[in-house]
N, C-alpha and C positions, 0 to 999 in steps of 0.2 A: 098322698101328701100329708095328711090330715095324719094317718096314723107316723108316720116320721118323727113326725113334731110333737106327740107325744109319747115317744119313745124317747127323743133328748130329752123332755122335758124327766121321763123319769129317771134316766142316768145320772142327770144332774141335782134331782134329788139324794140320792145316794152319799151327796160331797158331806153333807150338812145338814141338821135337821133344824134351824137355829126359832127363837124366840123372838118376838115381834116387843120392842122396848114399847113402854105405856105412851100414850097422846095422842095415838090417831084412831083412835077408836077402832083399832083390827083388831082384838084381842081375845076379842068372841065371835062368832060367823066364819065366814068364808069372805077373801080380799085376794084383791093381785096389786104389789106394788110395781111401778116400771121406774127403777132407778135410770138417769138418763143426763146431759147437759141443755138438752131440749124438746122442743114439744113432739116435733114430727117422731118420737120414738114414742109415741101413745096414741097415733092418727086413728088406733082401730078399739082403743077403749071402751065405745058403746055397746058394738058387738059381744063384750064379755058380759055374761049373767051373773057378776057378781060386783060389788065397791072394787072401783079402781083407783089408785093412790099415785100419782107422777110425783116421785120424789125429783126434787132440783137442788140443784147448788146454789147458794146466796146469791141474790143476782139479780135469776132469770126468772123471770114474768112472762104468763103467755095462759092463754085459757084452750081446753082440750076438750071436745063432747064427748062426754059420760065418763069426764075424770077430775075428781078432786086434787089439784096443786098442793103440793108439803117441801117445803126449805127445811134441809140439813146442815144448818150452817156449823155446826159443830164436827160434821161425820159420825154423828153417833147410829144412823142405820145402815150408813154403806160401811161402817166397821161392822156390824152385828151380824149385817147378810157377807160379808168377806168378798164386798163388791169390790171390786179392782179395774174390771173393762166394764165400759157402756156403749150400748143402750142394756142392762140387766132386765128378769122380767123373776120375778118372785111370788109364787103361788102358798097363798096361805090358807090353813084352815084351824081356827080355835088359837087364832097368834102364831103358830108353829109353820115355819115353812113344809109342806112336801114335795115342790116341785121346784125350779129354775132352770132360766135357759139364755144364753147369750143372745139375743135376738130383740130386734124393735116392736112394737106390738102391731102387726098389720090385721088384717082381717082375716087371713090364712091362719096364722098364730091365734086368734081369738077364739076360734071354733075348737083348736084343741085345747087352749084351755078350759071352754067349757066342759071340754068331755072329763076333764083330771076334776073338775071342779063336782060334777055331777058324781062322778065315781067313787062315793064314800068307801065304799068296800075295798077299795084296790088302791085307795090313793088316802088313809085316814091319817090323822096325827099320831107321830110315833111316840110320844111321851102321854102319859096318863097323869100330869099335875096337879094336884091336889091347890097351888097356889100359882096364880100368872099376873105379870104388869098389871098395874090398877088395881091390885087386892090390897085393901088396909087392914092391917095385923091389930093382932087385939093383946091383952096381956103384955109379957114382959116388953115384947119388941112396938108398944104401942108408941108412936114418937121417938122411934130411934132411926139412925138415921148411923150404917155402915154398909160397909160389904162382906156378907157372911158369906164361907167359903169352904164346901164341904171335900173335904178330906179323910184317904183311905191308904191306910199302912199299907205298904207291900205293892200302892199300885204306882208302875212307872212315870205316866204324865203327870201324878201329881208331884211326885219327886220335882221334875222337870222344873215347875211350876217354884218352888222353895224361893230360888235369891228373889225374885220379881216378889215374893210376898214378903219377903224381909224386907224388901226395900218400901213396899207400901206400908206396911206397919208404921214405920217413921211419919209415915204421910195422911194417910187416911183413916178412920178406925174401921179394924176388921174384928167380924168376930169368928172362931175358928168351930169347928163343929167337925169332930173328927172321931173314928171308929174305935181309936184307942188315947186312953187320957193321956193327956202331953203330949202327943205327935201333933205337928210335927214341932222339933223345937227349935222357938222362933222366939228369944226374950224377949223384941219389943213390942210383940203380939201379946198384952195378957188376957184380953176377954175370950174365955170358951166358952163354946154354946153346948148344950146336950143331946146326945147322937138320936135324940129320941125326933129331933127336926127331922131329921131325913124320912121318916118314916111316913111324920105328920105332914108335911108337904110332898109328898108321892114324887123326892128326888130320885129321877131312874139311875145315878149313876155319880161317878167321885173322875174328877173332879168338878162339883157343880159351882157356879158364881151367882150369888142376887143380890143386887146392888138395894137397898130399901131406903130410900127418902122420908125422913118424919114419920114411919111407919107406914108408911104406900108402897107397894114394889114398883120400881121404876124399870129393871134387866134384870134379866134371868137369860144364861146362859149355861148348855150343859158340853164337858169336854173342854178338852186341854184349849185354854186361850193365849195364845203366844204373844197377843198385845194388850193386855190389863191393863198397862199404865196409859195407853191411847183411850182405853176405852172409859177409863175413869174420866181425864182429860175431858172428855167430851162429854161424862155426865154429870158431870160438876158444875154449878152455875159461877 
């Protein structure tokens, strides 16, 4: 049984490897969040050897042993994990998910997460970033406050990506940081950044998103996001 349930679990790693947005303190260690409409989908929270996080919807109130409560009254983390059905159950380690699984958190389910959790070797973080949520930037980007947005000639999902970023230009300030000067071309977009960032923050790949508040990283997302404008929405005060 035990081993089943982390065999889903790592399937379902595979979907997504996504970035844990800054505020709840996951963003270093190891965490399991149980996105959920209620409690009984976290009854086996203590059983896990690591911070457990019951995300909720505005609302609902209820206390859960050996789980911390967090309201997402915005959706800004059931966008970021591309929750859609609940009870979710999201295994993080260093902020970066590596595991997920459609399932409530019983006691059966706790023992395998422990094993994923335990298993650095077979279960690590798949991005090697140089920069994650809660980092304040120093130099030019110190007090700024866009969404830089790394871009790569020639690759399809950022093509994809184009009208959604014209249409944010209008709306948000982006700054562009792209592999070739003037790609892609976006007149209402004029800030470029220099492709020397990707380097310096150990971006694994185009197209990346990090949203930075007053020079704080607030999301970092890597790979084609087909809801930008939701996900702004939602981290926007």
């Amino acid at each position: 049984m035990k081993r089943g349930i982390v065999a889903a679990l790592v399937l379902a790693s595979w979907v997504s490897a996504q970035v844990a947005p800054w505020g709840l303190g996951v963003e270093r260690g190891k965490a399991v969040l149980v996105f959920s409409q209620d409690c009984d989908a976290a009854i086996g929270a203590a059983e896990v050897q690591a911070p457990v996080v019951l995300v909720l919807p505005e609302g609902a109130n209820c206390r859960v042993e050996g789980a911390k409560t967090f309201h997402d009254p915005r959706g800004l983390w059931r966008a970021t994990f591309y929750v859609e059905e609940e009870p979710r159950v999201v295994v993080l380690k260093e902020g970066q998910q590596v595991a997920a699984l459609q399932a409530p958190l019983r006691t059966a389910l706790a023992q395998g997460l422990n094993q994923v959790l335990a298993d650095d070797a077979r279960y690590p973080p798949r991005f090697d970033l140089k920069i994650r949520p809660g980092d304040r930037l120093t130099g030019d980007l110190a007090g700024f406050t866009a969404l830089v947005v790394f871009w790569k000639e020639g690759c399809p999902w950022c093509e994809k990506e184009r009208e959604d970023l014209a249409r944010l230009c209008e709306r948000v300030p982006l700054l562009l940081v792209s592999n070739t000067p003037g790609k892609p071309e976006l007149p209402a977009c004029t800030r470029r950044g220099a492709w020397r960032l990707y380097h310096d923050w150990g971006i694994p790949g185009a197209p990346t998103h990090v949203w930075i508040e007053k020079g704080v990283v607030r999301w970092l997302d890597v790979g084609y996001r087909p809801n930008l404008k939701a996900i702004l929405a939602a981290i926007e005060k």
